[in-house]
N, C-alpha and C positions, 0 to 999 in steps of 0.2 A: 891632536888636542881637541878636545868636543868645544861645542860652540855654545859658551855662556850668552850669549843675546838671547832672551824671550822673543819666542816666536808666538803668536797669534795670528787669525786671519787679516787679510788684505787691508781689514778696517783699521787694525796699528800701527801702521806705516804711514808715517808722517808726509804731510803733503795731501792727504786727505780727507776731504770735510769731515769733521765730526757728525754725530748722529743725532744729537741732543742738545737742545737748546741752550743748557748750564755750560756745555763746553763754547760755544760757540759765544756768548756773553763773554766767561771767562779770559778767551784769547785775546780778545779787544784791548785788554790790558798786559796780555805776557808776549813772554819774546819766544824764538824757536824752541828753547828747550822745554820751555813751557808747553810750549803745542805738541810736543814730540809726547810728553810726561798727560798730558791729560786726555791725548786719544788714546793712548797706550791704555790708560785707565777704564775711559768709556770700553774701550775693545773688553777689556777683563773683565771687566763689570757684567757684560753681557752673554760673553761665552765663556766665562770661568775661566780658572788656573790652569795652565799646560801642563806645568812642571815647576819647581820648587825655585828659579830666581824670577819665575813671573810675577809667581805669589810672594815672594820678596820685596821684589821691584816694586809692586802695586800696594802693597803692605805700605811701603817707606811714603810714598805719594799718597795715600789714604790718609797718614796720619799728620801729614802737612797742609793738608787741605781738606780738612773732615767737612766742613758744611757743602762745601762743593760735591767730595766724594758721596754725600748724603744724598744730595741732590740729581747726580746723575743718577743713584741709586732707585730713587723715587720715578723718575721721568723716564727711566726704560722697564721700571714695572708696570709703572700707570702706560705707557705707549703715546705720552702726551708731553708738552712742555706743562709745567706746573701754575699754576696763578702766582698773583703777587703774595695773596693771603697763605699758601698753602707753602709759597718759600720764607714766608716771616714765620708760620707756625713750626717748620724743620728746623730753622734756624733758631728758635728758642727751644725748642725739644735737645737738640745739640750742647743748647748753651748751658741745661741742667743737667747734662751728663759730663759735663767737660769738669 
């Protein structure tokens, strides 16, 4: 039987630290599967799709957390954590496509 788990590098396995500041804010508030679902995200964010239930996987997480997914999306192209100004400008860019 093949192995349905999305595989990604080292960085999606849960238990360690996120890379980007949005995740790392965000956990302060969630519980384990939270954490497990939003490095999983950062990981894919960074190094793309494996295979077709990663891009599912992170599909489903994307759309549950757009301003967040937005967000890390931003902060690991810029190479930076984001300003206050520059996460209120995302978050109202978001909030006129929603």
């Amino acid at each position: 039987m093949p192995d349905l788990q999305p595989s990604l590098s080292a960085h999606a396995q849960p238990g360690l630290p996120p890379r980007t500041e949005a995740v790392r804010r965000a956990l302060h508030v969630g519980g384990t599967a939270l954490a497990a679902d939003l490095v999983f995200l950062e990981a894919w964010e960074s190094e793309g799709p494996p295979d077709i239930a990663a891009t599912l996987r992170a599909a489903q997480i994307r759309r549950a957390n757009r301003s967040l997914a937005a967000e890390i999306r931003a902060e690991l192209r810029r190479g930076r954590p984001l300003s206050e100004a520059e996460r209120a400008a995302l978050g109202a860019d978001i909030a006129r496509h929603v």
